[in-house]
PDB file of N, CA, C and O in Angstrom:
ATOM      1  N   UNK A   1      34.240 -56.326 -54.526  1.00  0.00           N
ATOM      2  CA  UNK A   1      33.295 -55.973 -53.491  1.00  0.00           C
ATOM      3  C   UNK A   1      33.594 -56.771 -52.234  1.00  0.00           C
ATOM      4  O   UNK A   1      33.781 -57.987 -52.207  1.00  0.00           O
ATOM      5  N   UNK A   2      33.617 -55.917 -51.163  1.00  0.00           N
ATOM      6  CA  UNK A   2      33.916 -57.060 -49.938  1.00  0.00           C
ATOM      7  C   UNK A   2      32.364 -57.625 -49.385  1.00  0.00           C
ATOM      8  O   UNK A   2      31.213 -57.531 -49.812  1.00  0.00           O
ATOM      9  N   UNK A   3      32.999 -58.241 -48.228  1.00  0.00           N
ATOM     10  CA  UNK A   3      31.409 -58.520 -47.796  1.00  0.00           C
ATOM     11  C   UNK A   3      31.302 -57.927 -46.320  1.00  0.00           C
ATOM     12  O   UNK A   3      32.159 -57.663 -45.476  1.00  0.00           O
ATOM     13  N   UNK A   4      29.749 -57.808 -46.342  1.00  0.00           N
ATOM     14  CA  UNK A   4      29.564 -57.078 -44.850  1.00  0.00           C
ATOM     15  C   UNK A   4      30.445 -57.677 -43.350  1.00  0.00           C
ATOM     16  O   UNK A   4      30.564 -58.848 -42.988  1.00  0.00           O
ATOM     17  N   UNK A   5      30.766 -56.921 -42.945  1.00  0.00           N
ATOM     18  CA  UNK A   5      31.349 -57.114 -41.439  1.00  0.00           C
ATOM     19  C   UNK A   5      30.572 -57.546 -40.352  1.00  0.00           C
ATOM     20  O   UNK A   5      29.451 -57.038 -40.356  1.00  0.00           O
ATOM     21  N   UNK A   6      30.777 -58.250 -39.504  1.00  0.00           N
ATOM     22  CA  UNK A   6      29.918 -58.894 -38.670  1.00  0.00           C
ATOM     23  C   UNK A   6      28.878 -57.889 -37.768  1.00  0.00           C
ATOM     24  O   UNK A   6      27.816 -58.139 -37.198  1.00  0.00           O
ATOM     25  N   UNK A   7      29.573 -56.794 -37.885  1.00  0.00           N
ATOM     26  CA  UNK A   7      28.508 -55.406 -36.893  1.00  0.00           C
ATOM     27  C   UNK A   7      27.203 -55.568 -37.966  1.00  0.00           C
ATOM     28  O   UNK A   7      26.108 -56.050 -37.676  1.00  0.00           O
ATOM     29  N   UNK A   8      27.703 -54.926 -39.551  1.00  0.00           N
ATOM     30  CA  UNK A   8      26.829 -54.386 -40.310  1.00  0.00           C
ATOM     31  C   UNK A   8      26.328 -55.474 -40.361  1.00  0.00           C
ATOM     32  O   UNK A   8      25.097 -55.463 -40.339  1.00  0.00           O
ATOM     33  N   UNK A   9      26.919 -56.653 -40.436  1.00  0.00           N
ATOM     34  CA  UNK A   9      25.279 -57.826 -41.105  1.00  0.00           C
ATOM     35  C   UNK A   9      23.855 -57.642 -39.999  1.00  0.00           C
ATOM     36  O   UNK A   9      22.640 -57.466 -40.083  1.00  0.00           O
ATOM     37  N   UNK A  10      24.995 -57.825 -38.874  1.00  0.00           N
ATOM     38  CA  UNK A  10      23.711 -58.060 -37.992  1.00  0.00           C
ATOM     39  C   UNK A  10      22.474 -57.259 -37.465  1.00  0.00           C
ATOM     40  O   UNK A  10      21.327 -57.323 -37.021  1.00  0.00           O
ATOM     41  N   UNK A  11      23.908 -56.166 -37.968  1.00  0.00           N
ATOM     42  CA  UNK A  11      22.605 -54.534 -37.728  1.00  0.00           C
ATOM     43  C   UNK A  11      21.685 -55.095 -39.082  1.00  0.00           C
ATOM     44  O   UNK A  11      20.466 -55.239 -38.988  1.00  0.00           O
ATOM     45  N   UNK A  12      22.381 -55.364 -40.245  1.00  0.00           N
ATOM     46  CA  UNK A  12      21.030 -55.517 -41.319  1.00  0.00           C
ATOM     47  C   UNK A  12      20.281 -56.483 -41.126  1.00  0.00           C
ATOM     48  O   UNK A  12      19.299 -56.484 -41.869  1.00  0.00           O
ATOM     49  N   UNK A  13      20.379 -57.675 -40.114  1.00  0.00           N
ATOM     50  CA  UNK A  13      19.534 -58.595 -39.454  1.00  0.00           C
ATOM     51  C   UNK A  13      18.373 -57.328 -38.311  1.00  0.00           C
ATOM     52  O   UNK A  13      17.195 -56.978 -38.383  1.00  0.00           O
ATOM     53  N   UNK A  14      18.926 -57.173 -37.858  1.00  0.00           N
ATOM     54  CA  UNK A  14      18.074 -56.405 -36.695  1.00  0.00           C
ATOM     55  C   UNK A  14      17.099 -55.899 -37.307  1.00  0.00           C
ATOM     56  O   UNK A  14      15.935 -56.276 -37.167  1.00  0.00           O
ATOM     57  N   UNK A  15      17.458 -55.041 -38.010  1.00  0.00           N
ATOM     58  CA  UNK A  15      16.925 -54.049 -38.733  1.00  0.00           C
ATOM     59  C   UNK A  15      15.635 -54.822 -39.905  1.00  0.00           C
ATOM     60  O   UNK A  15      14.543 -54.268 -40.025  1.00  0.00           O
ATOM     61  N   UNK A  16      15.912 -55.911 -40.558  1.00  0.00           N
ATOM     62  CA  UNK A  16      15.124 -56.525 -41.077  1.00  0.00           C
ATOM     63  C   UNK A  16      14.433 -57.291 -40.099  1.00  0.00           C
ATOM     64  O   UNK A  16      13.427 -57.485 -40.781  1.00  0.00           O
ATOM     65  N   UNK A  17      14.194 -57.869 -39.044  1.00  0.00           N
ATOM     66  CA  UNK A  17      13.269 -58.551 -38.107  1.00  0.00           C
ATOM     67  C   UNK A  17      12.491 -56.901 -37.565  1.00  0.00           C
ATOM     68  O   UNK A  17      11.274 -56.886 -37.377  1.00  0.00           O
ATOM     69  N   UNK A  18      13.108 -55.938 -37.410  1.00  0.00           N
ATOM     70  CA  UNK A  18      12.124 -55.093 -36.931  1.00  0.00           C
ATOM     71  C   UNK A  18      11.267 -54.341 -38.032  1.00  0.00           C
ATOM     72  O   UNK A  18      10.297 -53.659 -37.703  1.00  0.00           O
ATOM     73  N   UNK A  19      11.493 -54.426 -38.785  1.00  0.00           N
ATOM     74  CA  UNK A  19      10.976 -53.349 -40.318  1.00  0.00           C
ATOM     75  C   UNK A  19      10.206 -54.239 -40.935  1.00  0.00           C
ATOM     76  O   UNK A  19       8.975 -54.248 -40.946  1.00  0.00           O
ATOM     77  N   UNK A  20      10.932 -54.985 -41.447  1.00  0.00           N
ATOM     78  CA  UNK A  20      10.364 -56.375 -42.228  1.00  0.00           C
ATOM     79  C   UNK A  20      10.370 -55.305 -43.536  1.00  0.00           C
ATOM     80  O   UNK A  20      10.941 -54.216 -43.483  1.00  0.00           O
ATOM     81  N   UNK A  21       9.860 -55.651 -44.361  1.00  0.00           N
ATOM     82  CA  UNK A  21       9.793 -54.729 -45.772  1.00  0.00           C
ATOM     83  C   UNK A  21       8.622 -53.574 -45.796  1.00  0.00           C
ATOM     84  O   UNK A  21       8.020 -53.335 -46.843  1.00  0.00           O
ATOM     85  N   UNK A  22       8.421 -53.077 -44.929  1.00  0.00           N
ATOM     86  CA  UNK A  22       8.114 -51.860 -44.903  1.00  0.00           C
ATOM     87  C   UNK A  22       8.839 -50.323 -44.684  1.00  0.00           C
ATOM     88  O   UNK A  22       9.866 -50.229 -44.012  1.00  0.00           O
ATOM     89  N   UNK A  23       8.350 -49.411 -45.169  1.00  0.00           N
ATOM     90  CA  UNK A  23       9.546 -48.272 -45.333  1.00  0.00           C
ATOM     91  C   UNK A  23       9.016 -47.597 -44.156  1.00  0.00           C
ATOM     92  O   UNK A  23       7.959 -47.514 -43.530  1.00  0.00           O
ATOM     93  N   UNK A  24      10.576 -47.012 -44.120  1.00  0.00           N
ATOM     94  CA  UNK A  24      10.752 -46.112 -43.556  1.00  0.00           C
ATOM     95  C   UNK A  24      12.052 -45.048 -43.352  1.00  0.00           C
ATOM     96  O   UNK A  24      12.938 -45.103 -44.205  1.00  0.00           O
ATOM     97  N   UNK A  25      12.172 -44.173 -42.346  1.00  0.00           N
ATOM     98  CA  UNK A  25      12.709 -43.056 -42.863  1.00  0.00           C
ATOM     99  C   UNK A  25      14.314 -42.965 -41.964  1.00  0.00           C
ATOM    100  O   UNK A  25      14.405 -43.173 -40.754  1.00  0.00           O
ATOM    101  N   UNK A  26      15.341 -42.657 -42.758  1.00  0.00           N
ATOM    102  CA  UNK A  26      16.964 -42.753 -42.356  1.00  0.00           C
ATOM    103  C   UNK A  26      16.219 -42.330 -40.376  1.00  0.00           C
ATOM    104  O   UNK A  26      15.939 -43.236 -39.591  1.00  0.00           O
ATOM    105  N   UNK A  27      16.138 -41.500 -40.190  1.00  0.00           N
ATOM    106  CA  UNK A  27      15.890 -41.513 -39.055  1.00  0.00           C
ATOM    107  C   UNK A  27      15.258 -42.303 -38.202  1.00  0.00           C
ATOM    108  O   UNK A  27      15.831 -42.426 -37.119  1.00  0.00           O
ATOM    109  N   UNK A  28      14.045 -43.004 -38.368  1.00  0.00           N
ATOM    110  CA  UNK A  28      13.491 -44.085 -37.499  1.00  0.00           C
ATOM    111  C   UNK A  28      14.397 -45.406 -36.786  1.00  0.00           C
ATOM    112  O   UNK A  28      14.280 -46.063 -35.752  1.00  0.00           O
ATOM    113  N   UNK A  29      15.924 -45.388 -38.634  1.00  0.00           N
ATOM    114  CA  UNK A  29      16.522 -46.580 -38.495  1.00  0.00           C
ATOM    115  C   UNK A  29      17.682 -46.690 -37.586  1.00  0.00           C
ATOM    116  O   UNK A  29      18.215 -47.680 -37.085  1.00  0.00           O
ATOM    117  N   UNK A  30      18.011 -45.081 -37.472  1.00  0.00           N
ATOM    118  CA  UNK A  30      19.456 -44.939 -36.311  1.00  0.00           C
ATOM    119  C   UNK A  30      18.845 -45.007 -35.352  1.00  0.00           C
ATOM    120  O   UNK A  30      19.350 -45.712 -34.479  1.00  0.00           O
ATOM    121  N   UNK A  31      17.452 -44.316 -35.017  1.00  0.00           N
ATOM    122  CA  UNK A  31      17.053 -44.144 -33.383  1.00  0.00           C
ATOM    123  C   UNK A  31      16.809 -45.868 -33.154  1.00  0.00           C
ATOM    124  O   UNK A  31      17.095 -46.540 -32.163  1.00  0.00           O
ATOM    125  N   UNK A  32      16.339 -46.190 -34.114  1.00  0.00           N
ATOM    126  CA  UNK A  32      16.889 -48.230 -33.845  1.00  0.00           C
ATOM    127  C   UNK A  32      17.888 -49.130 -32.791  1.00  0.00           C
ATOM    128  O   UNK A  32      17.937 -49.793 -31.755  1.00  0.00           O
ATOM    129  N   UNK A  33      18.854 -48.421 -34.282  1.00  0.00           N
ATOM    130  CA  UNK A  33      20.031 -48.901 -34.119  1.00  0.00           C
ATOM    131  C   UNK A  33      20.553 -48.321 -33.123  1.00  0.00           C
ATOM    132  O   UNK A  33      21.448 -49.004 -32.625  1.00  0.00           O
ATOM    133  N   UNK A  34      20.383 -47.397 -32.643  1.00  0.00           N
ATOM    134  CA  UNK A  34      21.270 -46.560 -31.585  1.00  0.00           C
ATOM    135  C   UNK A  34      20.796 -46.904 -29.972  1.00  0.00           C
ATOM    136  O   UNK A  34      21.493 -46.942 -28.958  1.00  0.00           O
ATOM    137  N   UNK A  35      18.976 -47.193 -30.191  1.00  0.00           N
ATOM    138  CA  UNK A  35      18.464 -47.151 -29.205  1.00  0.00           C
ATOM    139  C   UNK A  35      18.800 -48.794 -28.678  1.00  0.00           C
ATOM    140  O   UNK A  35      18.941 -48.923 -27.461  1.00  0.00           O
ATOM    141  N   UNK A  36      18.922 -49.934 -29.463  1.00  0.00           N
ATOM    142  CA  UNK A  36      18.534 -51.252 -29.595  1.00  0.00           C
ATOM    143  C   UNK A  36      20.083 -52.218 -29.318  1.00  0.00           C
ATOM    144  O   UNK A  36      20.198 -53.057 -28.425  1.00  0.00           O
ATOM    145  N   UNK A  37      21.136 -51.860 -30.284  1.00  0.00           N
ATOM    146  CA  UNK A  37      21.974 -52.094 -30.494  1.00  0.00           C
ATOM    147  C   UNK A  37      23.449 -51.559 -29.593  1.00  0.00           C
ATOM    148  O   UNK A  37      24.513 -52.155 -29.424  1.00  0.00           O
ATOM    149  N   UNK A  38      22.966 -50.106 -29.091  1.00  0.00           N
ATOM    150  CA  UNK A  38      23.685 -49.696 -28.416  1.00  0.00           C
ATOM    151  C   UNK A  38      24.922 -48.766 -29.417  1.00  0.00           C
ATOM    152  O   UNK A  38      25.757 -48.288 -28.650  1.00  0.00           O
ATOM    153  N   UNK A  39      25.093 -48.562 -30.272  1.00  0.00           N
ATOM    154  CA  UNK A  39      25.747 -47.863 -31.084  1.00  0.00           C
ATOM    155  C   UNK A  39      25.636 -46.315 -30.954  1.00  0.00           C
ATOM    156  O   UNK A  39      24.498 -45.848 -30.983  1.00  0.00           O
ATOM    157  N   UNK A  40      26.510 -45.615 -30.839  1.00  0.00           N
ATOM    158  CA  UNK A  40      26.678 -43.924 -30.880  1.00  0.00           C
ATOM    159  C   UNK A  40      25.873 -43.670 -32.277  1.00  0.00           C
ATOM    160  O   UNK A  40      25.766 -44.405 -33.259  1.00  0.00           O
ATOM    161  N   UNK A  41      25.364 -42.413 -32.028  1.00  0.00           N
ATOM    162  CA  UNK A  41      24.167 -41.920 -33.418  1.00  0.00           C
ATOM    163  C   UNK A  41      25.315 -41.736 -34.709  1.00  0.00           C
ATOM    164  O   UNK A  41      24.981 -41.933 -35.877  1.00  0.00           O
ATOM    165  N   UNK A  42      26.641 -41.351 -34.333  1.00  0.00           N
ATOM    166  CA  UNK A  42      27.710 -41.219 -35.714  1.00  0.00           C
ATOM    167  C   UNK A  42      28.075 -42.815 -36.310  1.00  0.00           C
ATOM    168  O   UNK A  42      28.541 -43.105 -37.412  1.00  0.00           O
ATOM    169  N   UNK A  43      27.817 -43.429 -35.550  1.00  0.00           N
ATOM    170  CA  UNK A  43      28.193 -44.947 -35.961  1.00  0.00           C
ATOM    171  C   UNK A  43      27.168 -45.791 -36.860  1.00  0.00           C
ATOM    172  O   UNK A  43      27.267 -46.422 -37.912  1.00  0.00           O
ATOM    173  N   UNK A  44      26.141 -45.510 -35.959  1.00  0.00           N
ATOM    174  CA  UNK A  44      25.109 -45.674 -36.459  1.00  0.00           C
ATOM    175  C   UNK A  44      24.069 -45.605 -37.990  1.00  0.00           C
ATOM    176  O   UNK A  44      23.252 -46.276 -38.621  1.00  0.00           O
ATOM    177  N   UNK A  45      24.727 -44.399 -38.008  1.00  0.00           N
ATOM    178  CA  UNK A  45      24.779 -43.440 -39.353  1.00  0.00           C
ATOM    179  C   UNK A  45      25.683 -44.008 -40.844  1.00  0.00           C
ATOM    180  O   UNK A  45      25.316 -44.327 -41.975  1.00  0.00           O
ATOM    181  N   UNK A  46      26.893 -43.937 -40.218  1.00  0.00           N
ATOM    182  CA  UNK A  46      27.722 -44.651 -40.585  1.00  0.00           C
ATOM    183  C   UNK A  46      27.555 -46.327 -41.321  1.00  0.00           C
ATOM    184  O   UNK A  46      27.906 -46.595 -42.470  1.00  0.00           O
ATOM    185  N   UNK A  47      27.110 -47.039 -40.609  1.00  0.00           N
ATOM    186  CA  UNK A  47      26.680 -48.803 -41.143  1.00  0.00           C
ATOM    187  C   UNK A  47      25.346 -48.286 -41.743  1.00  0.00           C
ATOM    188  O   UNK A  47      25.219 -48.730 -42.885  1.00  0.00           O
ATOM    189  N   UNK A  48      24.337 -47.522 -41.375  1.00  0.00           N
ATOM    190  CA  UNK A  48      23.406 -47.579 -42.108  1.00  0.00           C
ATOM    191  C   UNK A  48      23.732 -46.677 -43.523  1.00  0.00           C
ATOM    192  O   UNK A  48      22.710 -46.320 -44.110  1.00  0.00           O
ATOM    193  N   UNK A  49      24.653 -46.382 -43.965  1.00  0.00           N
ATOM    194  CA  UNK A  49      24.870 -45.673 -45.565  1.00  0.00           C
ATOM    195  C   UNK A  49      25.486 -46.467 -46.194  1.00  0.00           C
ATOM    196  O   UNK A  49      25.585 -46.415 -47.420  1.00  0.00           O
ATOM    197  N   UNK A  50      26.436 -48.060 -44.874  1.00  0.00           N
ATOM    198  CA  UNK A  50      27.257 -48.683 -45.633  1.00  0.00           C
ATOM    199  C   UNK A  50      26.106 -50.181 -45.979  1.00  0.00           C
ATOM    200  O   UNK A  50      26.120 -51.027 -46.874  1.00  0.00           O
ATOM    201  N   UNK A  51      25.437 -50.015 -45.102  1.00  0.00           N
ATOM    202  CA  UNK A  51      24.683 -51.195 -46.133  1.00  0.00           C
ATOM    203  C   UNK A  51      23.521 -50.790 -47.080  1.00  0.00           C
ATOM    204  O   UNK A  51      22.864 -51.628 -47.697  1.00  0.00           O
ATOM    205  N   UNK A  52      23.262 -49.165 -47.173  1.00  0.00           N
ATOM    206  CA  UNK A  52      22.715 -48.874 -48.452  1.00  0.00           C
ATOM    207  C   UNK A  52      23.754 -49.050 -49.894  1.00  0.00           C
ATOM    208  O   UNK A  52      23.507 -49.217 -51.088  1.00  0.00           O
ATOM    209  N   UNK A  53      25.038 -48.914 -49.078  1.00  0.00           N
ATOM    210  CA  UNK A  53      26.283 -49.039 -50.569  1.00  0.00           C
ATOM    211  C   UNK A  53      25.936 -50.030 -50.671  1.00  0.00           C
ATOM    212  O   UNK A  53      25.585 -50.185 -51.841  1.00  0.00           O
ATOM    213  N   UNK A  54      25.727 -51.372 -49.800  1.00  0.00           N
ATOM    214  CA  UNK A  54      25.800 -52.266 -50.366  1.00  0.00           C
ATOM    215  C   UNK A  54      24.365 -53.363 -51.033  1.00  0.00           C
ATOM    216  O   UNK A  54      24.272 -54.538 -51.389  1.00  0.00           O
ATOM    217  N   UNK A  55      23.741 -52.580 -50.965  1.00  0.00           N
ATOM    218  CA  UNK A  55      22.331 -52.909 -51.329  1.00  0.00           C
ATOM    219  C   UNK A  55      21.458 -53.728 -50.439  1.00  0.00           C
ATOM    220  O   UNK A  55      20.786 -54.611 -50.972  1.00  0.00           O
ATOM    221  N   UNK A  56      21.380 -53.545 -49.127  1.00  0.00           N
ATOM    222  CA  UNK A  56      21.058 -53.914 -48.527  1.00  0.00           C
ATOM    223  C   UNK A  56      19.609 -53.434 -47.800  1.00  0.00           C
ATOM    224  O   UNK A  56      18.633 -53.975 -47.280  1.00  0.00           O
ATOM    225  N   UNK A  57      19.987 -52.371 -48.032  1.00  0.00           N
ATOM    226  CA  UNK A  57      18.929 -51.337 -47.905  1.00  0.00           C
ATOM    227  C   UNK A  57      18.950 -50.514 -49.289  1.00  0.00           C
ATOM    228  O   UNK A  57      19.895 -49.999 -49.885  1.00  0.00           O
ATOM    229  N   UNK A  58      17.394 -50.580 -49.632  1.00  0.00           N
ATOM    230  CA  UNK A  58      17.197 -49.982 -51.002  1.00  0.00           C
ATOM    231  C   UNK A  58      15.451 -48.069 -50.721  1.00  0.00           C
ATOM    232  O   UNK A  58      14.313 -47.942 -50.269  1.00  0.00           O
ATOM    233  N   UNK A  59      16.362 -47.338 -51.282  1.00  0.00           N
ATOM    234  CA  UNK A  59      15.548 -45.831 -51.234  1.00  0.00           C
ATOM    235  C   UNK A  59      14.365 -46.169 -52.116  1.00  0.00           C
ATOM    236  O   UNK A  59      14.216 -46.886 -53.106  1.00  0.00           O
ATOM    237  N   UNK A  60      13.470 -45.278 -51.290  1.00  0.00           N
ATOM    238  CA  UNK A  60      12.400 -45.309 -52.366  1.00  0.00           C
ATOM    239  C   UNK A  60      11.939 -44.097 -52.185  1.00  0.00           C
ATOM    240  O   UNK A  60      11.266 -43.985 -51.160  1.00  0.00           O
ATOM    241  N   UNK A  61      12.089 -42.924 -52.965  1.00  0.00           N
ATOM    242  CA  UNK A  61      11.626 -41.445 -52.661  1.00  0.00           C
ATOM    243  C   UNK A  61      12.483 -41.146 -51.410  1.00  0.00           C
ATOM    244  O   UNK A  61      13.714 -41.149 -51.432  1.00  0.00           O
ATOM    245  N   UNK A  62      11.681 -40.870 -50.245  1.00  0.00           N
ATOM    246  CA  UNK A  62      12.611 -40.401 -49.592  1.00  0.00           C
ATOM    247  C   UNK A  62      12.901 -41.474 -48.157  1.00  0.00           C
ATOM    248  O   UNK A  62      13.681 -41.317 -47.218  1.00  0.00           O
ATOM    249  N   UNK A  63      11.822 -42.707 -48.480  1.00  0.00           N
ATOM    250  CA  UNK A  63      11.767 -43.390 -47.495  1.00  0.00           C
ATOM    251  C   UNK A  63      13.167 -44.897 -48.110  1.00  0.00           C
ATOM    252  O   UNK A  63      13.732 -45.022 -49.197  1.00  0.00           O
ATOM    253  N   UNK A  64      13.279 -45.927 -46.580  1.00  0.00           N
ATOM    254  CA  UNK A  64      14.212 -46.887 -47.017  1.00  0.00           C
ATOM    255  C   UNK A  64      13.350 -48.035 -46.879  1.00  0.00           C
ATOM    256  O   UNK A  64      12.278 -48.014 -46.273  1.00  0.00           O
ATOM    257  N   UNK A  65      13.884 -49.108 -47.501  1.00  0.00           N
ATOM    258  CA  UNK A  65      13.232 -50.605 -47.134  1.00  0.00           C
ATOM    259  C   UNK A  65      14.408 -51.836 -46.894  1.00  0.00           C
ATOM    260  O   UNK A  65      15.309 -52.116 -47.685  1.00  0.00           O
ATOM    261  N   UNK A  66      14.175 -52.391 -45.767  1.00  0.00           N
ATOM    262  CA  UNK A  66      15.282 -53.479 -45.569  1.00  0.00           C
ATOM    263  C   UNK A  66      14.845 -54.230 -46.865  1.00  0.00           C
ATOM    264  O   UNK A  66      13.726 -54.514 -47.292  1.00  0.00           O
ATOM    265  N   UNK A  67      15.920 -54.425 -47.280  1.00  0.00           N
ATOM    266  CA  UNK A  67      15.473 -56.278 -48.571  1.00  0.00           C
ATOM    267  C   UNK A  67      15.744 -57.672 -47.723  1.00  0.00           C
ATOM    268  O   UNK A  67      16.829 -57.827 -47.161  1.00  0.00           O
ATOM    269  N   UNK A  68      14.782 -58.608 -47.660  1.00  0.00           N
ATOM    270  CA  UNK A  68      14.870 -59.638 -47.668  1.00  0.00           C
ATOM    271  C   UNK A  68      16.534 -60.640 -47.944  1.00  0.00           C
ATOM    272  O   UNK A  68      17.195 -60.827 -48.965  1.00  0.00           O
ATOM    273  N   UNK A  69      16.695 -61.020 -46.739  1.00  0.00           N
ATOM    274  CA  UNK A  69      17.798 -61.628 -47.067  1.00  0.00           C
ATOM    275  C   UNK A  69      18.090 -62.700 -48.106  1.00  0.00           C
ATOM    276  O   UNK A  69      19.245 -63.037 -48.367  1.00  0.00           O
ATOM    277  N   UNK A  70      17.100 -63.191 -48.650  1.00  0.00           N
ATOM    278  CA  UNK A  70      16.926 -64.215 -49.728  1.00  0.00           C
ATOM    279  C   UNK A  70      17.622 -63.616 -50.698  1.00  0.00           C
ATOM    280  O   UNK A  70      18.698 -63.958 -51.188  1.00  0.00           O
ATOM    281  N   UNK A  71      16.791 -62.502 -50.997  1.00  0.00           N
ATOM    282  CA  UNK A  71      16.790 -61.775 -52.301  1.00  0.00           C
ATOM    283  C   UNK A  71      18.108 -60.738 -52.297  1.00  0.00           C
ATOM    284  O   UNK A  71      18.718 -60.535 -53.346  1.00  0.00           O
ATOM    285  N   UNK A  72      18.465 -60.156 -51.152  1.00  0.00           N
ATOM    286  CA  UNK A  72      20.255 -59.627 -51.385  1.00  0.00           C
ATOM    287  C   UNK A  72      21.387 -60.772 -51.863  1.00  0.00           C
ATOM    288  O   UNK A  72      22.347 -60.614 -52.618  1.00  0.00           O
ATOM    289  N   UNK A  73      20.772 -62.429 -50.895  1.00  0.00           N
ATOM    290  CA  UNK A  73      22.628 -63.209 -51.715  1.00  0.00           C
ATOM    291  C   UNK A  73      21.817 -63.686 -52.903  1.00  0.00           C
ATOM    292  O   UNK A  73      22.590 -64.262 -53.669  1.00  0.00           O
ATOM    293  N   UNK A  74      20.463 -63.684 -53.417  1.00  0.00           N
ATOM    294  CA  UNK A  74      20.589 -63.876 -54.648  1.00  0.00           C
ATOM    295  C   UNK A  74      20.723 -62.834 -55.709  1.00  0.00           C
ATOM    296  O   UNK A  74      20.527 -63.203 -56.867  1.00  0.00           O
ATOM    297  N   UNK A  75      21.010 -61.662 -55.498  1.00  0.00           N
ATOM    298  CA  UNK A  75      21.432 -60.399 -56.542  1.00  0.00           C
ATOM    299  C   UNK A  75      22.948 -60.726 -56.358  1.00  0.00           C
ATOM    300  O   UNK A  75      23.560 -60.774 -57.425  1.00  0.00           O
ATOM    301  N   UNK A  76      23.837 -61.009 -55.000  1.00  0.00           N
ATOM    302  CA  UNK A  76      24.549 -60.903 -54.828  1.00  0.00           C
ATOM    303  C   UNK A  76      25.090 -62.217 -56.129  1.00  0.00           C
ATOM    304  O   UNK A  76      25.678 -61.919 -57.169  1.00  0.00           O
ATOM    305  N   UNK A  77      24.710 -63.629 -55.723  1.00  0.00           N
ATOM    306  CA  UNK A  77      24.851 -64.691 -56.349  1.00  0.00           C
ATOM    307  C   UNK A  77      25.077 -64.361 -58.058  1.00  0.00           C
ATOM    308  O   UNK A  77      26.052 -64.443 -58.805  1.00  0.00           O
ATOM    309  N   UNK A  78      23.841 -64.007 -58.217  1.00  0.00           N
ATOM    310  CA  UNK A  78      23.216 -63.331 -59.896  1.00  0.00           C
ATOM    311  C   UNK A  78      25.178 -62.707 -60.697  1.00  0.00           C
ATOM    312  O   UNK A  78      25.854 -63.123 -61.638  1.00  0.00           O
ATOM    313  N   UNK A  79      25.394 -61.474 -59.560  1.00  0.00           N
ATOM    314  CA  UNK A  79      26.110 -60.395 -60.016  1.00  0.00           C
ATOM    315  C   UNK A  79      27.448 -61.399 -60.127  1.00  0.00           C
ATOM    316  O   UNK A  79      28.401 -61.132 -60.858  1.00  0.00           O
ATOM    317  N   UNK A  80      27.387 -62.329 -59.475  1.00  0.00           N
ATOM    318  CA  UNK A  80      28.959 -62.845 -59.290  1.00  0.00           C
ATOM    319  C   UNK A  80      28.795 -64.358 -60.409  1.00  0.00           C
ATOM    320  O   UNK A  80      29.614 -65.275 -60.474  1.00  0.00           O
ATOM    321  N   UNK A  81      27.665 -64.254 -61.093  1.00  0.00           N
ATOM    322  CA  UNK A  81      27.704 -65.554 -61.646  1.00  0.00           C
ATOM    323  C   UNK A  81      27.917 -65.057 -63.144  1.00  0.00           C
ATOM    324  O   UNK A  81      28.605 -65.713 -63.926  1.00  0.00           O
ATOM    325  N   UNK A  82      27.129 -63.547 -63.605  1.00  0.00           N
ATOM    326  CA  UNK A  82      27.774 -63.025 -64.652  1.00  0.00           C
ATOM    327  C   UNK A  82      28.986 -62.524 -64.517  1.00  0.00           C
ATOM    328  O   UNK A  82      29.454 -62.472 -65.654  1.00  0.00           O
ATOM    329  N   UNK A  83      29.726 -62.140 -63.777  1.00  0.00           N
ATOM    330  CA  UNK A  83      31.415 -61.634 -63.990  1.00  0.00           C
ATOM    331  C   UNK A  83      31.835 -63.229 -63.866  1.00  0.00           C
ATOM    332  O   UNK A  83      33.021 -63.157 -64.187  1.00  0.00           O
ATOM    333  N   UNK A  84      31.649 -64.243 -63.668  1.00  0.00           N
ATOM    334  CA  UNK A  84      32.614 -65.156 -63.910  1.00  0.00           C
ATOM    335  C   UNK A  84      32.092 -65.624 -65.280  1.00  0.00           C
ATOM    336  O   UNK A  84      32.985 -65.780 -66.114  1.00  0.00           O
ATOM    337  N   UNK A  85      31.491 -65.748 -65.477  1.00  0.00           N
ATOM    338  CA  UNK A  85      30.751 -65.926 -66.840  1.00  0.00           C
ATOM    339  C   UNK A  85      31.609 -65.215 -68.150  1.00  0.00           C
ATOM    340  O   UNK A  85      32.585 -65.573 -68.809  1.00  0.00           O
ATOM    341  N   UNK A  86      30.846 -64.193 -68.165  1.00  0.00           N
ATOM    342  CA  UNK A  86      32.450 -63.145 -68.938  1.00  0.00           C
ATOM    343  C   UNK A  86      33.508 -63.457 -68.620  1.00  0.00           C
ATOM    344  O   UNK A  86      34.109 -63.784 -69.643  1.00  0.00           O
ATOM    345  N   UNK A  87      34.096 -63.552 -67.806  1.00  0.00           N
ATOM    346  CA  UNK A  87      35.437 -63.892 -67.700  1.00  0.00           C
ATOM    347  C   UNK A  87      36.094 -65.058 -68.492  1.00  0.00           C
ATOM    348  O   UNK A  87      37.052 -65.091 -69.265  1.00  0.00           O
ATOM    349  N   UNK A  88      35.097 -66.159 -67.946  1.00  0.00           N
ATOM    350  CA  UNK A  88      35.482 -67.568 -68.646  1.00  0.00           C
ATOM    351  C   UNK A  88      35.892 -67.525 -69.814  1.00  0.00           C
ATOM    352  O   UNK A  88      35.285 -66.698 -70.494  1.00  0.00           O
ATOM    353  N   UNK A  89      36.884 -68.224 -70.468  1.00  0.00           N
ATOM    354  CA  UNK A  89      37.711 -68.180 -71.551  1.00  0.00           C
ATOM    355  C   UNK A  89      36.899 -69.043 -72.477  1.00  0.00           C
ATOM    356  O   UNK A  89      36.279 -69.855 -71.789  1.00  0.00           O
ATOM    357  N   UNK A  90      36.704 -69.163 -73.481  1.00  0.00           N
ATOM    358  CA  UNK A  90      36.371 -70.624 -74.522  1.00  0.00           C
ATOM    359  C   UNK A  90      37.000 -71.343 -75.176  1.00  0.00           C
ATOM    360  O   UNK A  90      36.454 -72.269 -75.776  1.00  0.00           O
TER     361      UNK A  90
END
């Protein structure tokens, strides 16, 4: 897994100081990003599906919710502490 690129983090910063953990809808978040950030609506579009790949943004029905940055590097932390785990030899 790589890690976010300096555009997408910060869009997922932005995006979490303006939302905070309340939902809302793929559209509210480009006219955001597009309006705020300055990004073309295809670009826009674009980082916001890539930080749903990356769990950054999590669906709920049909609405989205930024996650808390705490709680993404600690899933992130979690996920990378069991694959080394397994891995480890005895």
């Amino acid at each position: 897994m790589r890690w976010p690129k300096k555009r997408e983090f910060l869009t997922f910063y932005a995006l979490y100081k303006n939302f905070g953990k309340k939902e809302v809808s793929f559209h509210e978040m480009i006219s955001y990003v597009h309006d705020n950030l300055g990004y073309n609506i295809k670009t826009s579009k674009h980082i916001i599906k890539r930080l749903i790949n990356f769990g950054m943004i999590s669906i709920v029905g049909k609405t989205y919710v930024v996650k808390d940055l705490d709680e993404y590097l600690g899933e992130l932390y979690r996920k990378y502490y069991e694959k080394r785990r397994s891995t480890k030899k005895l």
